[in-house]
C-alpha positions as a Markdown table, in Angstrom:
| # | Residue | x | y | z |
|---|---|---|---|---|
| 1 | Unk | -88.9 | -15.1 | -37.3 |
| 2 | Unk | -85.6 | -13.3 | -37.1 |
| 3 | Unk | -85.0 | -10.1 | -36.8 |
| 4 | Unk | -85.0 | -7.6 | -39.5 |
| 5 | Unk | -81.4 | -6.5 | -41.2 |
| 6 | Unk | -80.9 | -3.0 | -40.6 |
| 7 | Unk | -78.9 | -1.2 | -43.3 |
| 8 | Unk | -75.6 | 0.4 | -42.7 |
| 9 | Unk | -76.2 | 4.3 | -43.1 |
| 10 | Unk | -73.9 | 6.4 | -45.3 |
| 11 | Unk | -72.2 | 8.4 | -42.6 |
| 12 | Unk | -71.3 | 5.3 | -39.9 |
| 13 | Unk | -67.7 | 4.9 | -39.1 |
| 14 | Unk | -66.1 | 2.5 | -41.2 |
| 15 | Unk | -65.1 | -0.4 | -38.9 |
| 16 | Unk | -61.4 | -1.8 | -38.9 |
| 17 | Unk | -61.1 | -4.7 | -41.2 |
| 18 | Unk | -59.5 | -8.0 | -39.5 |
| 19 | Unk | -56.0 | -8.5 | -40.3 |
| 20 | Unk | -55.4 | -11.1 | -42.8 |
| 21 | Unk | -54.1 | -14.3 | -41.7 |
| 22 | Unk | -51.0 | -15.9 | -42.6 |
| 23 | Unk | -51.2 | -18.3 | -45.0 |
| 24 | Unk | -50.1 | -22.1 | -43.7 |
| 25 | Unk | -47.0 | -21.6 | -46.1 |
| 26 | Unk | -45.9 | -18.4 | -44.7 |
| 27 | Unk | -45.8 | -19.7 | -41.1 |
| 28 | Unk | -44.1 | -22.6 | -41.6 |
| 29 | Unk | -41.0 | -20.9 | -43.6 |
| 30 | Unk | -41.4 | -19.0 | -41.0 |
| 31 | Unk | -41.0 | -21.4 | -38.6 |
| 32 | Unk | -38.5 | -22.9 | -40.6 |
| 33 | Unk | -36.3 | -19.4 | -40.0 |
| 34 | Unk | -36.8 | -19.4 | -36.4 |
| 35 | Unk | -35.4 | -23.1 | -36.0 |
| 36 | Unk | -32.7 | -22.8 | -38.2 |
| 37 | Unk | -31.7 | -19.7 | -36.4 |
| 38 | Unk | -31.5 | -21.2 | -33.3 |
| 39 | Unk | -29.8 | -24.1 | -34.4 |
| 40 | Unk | -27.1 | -21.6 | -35.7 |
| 41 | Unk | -26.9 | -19.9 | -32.4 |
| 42 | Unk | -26.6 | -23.5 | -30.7 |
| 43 | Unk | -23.9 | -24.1 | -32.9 |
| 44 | Unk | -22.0 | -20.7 | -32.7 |
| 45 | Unk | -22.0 | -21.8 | -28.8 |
| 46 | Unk | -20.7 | -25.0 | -29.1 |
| 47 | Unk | -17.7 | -23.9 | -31.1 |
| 48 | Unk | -17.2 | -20.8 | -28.7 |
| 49 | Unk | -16.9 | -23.3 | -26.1 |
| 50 | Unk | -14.9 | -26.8 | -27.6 |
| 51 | Unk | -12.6 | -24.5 | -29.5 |
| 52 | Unk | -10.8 | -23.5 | -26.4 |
| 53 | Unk | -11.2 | -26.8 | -25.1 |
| 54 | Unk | -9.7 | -28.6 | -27.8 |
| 55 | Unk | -7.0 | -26.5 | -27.8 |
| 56 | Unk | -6.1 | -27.3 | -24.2 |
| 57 | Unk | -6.3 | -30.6 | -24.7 |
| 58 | Unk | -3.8 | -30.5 | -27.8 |
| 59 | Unk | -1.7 | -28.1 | -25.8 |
| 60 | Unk | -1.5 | -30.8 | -23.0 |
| 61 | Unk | -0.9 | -33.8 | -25.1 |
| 62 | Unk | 2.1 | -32.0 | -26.8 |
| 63 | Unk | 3.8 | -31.4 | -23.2 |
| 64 | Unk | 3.4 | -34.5 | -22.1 |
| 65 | Unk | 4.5 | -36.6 | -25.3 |
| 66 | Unk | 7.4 | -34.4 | -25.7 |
| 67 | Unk | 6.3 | -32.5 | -28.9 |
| 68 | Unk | 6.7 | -29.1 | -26.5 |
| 69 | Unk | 9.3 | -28.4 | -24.1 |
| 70 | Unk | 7.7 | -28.8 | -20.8 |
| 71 | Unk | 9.6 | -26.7 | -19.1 |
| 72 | Unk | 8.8 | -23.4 | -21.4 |
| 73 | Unk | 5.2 | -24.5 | -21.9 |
| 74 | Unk | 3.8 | -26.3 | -18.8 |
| 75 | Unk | 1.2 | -28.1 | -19.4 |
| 76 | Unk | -2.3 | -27.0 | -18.6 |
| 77 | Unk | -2.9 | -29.3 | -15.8 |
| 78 | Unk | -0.1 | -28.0 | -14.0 |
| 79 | Unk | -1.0 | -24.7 | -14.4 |
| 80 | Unk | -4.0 | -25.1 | -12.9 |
| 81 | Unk | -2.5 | -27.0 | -10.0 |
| 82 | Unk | -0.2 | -24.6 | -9.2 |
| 83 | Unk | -2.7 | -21.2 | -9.9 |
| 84 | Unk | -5.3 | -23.2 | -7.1 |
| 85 | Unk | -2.0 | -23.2 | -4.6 |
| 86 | Unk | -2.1 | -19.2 | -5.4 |
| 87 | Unk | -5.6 | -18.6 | -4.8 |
| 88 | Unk | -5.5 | -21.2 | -1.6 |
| 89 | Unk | -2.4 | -18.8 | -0.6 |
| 90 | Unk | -3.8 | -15.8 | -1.6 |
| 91 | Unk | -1.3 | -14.6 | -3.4 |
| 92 | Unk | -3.3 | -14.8 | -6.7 |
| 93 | Unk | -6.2 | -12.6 | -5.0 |
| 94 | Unk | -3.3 | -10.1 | -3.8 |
| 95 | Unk | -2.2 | -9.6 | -7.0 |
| 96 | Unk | -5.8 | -9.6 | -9.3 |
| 97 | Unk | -7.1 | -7.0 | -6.7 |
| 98 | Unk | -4.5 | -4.8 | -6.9 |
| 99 | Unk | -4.9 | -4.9 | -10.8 |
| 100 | Unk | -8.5 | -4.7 | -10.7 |
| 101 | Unk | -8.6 | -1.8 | -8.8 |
| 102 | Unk | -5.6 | 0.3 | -11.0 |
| 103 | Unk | -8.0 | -1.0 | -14.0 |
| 104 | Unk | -11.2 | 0.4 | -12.6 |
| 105 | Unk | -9.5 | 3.8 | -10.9 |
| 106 | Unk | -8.3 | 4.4 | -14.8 |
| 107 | Unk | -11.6 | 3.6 | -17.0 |
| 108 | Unk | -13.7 | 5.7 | -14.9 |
| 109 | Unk | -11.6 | 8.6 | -14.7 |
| 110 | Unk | -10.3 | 8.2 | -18.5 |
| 111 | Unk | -13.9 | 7.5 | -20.2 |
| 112 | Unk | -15.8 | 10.4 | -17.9 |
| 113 | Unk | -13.2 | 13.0 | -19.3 |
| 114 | Unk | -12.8 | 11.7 | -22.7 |
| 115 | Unk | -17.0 | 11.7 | -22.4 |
| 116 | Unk | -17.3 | 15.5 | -21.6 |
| 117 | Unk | -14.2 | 16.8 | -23.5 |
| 118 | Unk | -15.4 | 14.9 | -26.8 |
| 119 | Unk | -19.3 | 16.4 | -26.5 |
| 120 | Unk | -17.5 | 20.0 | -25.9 |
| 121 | Unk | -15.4 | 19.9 | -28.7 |
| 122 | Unk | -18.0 | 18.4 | -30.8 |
| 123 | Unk | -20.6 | 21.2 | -29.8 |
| 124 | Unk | -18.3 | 24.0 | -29.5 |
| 125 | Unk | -15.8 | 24.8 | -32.8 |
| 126 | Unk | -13.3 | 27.4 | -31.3 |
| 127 | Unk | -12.9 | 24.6 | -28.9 |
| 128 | Unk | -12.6 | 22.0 | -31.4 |
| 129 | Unk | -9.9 | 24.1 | -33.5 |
| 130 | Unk | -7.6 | 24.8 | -30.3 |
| 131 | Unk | -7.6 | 21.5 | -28.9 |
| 132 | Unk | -7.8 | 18.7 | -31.9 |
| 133 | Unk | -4.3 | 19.3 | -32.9 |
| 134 | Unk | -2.7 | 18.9 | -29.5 |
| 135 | Unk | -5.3 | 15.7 | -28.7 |
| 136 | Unk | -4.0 | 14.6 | -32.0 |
| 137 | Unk | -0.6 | 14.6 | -31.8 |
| 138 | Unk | -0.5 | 13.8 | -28.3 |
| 139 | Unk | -2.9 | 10.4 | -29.2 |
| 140 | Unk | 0.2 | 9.1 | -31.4 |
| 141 | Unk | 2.4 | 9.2 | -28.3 |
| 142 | Unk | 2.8 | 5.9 | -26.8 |
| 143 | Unk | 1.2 | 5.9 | -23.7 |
| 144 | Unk | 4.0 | 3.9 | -21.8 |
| 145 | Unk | 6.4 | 6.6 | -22.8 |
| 146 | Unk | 5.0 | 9.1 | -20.3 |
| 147 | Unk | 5.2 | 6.6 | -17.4 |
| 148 | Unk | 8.8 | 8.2 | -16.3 |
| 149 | Unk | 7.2 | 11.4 | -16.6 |
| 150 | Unk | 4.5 | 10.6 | -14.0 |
| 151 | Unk | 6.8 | 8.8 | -11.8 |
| 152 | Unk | 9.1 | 11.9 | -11.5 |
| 153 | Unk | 6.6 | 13.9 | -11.0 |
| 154 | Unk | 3.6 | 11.6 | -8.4 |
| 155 | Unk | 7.0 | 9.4 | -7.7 |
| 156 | Unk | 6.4 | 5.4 | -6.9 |
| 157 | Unk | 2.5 | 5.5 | -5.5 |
| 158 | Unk | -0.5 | 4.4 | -7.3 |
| 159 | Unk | -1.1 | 7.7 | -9.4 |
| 160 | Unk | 0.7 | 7.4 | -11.8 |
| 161 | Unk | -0.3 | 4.0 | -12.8 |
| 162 | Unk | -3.8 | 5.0 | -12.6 |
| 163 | Unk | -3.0 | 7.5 | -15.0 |
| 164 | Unk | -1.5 | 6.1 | -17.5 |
| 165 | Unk | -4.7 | 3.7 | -18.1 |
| 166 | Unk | -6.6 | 7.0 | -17.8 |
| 167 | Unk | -4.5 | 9.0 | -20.0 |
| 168 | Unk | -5.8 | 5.9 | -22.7 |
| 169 | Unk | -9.1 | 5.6 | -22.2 |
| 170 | Unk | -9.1 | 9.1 | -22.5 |
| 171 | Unk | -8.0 | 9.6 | -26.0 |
| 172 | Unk | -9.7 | 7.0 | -27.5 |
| 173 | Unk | -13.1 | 7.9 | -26.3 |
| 174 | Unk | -12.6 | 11.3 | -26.7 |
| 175 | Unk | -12.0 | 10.9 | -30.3 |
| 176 | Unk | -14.8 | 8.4 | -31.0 |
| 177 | Unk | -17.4 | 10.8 | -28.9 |
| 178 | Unk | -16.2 | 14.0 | -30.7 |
| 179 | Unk | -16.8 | 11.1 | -34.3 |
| 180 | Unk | -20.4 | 11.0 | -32.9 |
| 181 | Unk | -21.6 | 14.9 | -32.3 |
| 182 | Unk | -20.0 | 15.7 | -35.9 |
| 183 | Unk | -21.8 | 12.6 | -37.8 |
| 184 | Unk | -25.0 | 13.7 | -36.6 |
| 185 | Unk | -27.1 | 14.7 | -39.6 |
| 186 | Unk | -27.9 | 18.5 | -39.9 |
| 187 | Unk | -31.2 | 18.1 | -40.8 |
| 188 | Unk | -31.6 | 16.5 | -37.3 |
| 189 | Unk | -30.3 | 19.5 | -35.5 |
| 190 | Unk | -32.4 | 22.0 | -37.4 |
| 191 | Unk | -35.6 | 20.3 | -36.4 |
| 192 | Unk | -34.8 | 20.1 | -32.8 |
| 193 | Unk | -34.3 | 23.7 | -32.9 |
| 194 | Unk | -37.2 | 24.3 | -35.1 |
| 195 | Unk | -39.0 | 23.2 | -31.9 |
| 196 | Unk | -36.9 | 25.2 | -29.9 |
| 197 | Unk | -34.8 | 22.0 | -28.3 |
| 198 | Unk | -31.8 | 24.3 | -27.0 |
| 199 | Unk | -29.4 | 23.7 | -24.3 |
| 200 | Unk | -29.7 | 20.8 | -22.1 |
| 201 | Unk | -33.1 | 19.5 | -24.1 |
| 202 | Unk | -30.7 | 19.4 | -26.8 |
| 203 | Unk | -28.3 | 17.5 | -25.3 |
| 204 | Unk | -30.7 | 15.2 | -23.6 |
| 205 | Unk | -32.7 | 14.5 | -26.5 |
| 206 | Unk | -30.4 | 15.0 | -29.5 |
| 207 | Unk | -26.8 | 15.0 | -29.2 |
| 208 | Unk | -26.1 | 12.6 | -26.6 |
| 209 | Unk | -28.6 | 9.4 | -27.8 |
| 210 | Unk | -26.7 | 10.2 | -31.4 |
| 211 | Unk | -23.0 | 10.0 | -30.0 |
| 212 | Unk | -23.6 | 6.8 | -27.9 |
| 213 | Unk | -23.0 | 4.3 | -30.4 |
| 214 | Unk | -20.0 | 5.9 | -30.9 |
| 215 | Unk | -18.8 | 6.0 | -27.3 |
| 216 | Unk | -19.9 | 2.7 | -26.4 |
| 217 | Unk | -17.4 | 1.9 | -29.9 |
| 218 | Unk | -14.7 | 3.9 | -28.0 |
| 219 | Unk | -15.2 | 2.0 | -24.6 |
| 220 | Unk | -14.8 | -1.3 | -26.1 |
| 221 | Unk | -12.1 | -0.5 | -27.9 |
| 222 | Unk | -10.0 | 1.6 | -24.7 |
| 223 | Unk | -11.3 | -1.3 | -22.6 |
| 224 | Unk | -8.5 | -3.8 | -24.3 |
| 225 | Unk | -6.1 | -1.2 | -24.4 |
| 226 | Unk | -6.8 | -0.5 | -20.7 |
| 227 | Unk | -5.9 | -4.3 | -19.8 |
| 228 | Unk | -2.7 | -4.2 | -21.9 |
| 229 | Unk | -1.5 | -0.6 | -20.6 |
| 230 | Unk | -2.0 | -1.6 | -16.9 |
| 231 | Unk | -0.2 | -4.8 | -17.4 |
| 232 | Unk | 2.4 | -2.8 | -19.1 |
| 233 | Unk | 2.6 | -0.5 | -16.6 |
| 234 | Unk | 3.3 | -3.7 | -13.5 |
| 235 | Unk | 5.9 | -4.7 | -15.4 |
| 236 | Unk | 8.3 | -2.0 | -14.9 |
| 237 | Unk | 6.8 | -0.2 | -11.7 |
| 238 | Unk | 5.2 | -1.8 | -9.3 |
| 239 | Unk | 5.6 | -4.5 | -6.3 |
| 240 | Unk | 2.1 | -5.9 | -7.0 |
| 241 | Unk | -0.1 | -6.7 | -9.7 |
| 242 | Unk | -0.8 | -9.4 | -12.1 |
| 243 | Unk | 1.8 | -7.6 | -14.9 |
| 244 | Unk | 4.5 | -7.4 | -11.8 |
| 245 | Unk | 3.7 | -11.6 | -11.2 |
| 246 | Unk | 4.3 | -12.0 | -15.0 |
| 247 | Unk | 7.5 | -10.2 | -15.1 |
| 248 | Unk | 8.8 | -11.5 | -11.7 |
| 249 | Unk | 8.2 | -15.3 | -12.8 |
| 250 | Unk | 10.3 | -14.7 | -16.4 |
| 251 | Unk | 12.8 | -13.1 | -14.4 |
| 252 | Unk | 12.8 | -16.3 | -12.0 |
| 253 | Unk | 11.7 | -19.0 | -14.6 |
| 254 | Unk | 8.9 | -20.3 | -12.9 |
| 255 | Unk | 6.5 | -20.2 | -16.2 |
| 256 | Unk | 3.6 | -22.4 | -14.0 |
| 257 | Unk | 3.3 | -18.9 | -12.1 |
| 258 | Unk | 3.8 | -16.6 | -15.2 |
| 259 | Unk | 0.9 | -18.5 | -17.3 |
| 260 | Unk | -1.1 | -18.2 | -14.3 |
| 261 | Unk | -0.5 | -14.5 | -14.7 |
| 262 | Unk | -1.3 | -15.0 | -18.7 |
| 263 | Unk | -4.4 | -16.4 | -18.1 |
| 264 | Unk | -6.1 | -14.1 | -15.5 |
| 265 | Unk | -4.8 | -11.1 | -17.4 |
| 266 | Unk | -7.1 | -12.4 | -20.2 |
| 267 | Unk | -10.1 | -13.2 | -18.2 |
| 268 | Unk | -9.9 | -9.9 | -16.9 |
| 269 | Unk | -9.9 | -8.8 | -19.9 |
| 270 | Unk | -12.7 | -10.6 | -21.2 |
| 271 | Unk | -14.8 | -9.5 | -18.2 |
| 272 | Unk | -14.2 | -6.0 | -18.5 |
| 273 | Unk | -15.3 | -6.3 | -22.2 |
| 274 | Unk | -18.0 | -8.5 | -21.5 |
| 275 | Unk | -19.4 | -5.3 | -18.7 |
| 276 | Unk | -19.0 | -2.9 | -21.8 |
| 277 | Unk | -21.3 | -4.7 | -23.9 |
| 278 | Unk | -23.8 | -5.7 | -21.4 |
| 279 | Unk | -24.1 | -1.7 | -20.8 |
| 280 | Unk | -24.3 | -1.3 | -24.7 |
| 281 | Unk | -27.5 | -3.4 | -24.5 |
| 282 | Unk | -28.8 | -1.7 | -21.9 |
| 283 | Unk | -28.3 | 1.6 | -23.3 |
| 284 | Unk | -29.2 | 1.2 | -26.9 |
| 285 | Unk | -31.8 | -1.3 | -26.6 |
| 286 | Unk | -32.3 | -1.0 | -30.6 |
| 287 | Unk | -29.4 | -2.2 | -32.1 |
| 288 | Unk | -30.5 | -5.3 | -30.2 |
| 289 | Unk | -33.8 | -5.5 | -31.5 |
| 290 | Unk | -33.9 | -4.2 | -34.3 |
| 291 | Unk | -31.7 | -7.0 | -36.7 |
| 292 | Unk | -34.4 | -9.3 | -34.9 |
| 293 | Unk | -37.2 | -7.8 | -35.8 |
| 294 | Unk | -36.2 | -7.5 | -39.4 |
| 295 | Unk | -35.4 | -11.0 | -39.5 |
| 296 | Unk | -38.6 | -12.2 | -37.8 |
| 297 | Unk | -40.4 | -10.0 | -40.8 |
| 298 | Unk | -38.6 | -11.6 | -43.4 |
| 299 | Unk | -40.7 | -14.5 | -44.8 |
């Protein structure tokens, strides 16, 4: 015999009901999404890659059928024969460290001060109203124009080279982290204090996760500007450097060793770009996630 049924009483819990499965329609267009998403990312590769590629090889064919003067645009071959003599040399690795370093020396100093001054300003008005005016007009300056003014004053050493790629960065995250603090929504800031978030809690919980889009925005940007300023900078005053091997070539016409000082100044630049958005992953993890989780919702 089998056992008897015992009723559910009234006051049970009510168990969880099981989710409802997908229907087979659902999961393939899903499925469908997923593939044809990836096919799209394949693709985005392939032409990130053979664009440049192609464009090499179109570059090299001119110079050697005669469509381009060779001798103002060498062709791509020998530019990499005679950039592999520089780094066999060392000259090439002379000249990239000294950049790299300048580069570094300035971020760091420019984006911690821009950092801290644009929080201030954004969190404190009478600070805001005395400063912004100055920061602004002083932002329109070009930045290369106050390189005499460093060299008379710190003379012919590294510090004023350093500066000027500070003096950059400096501006242009200090105006997108000051953007940040203000476009925080009110209504935000009068719940945190409604639970008494003051001070640092503030800060640590409030103001700065709302102002780091913004300043990861305003390191990109100052991270191109960097790379242009410090190559600016070689040009005119210094013995070293990848802008000083640009310059020096022109004034020599030897253009194998100038667009070998082209194309690391590039890479450089596509490095130091490439480190700013790997730390914009790392720090906000959500903008990552959160276009693919919409997507993988979408049916």
């Amino acid at each position: 015999m089998s056992a008897p049924v015992t009723p559910a009483r009234p006051d049970a819990p009510a168990t969880p009901a099981a989710a409802p499965a997908f229907s087979p329609e659902l999961e393939r267009a899903i499925d469908r999404d997923f593939r044809r998403e990836r096919r799209l990312r394949a693709r985005d590769v392939a032409l990130a890659v053979l664009t440049p590629i192609l464009l090499l090889a179109a570059w090299e064919a001119a110079a050697r059928t005669g469509l381009l003067d060779a001798r103002l645009f060498t062709p791509p071959s020998a530019i990499v024969g005679r950039g592999w003599e520089m780094v066999l040399d060392g000259s090439l690795w002379l000249h990239s460290v000294a950049t790299v370093g300048r580069l570094a020396a300035g971020l760091v100093w420019g984006a911690v001060f821009g950092v801290l001054f644009g929080l201030l300003m954004g969190v404190w008005r009478p600070l805001r109203a005395a400063l912004g005016p100055t920061f602004t007009a002083l932002y329109a300056l070009p930045k290369i124009a106050i390189l005499p003014l460093l060299l008379l004053i710190f003379g012919l050493t590294e510090t004023p080279k350093v500066l000027s790629v500070a003096i950059s960065v400096f501006f242009v995250v200090q105006i997108n982290t000051l953007a940040g603090i203000v476009s925080i929504d009110a209504r935000i800031l009068e719940a945190a204090r409604a639970y008494r978030a003051t001070g640092w809690k503030l800060f640590r919980h409030v103001l700065l996760p709302g102002a780091l889009p913004h300043i990861m925005t305003g390191l990109r940007v100052s991270a191109g500007m960097a790379v242009i300023v410090i190559t600016a900078v070689e040009f005119v005053a210094s013995n070293d450097g990848l802008g000083y091997l640009i310059w020096n070539s022109w004034q020599l016409f030897q253009p194998e060793k100038m667009f070998v000082g082209l194309i690391v100044v590039s890479l450089i630049g596509a490095l130091v770009t490439g480190l700013v958005i790997l730390l914009e992953r790392a720090l906000l993890p959500w903008k990552r996630t959160g276009g693919s989780k919409r997507k993988a919702a979408k049916p």
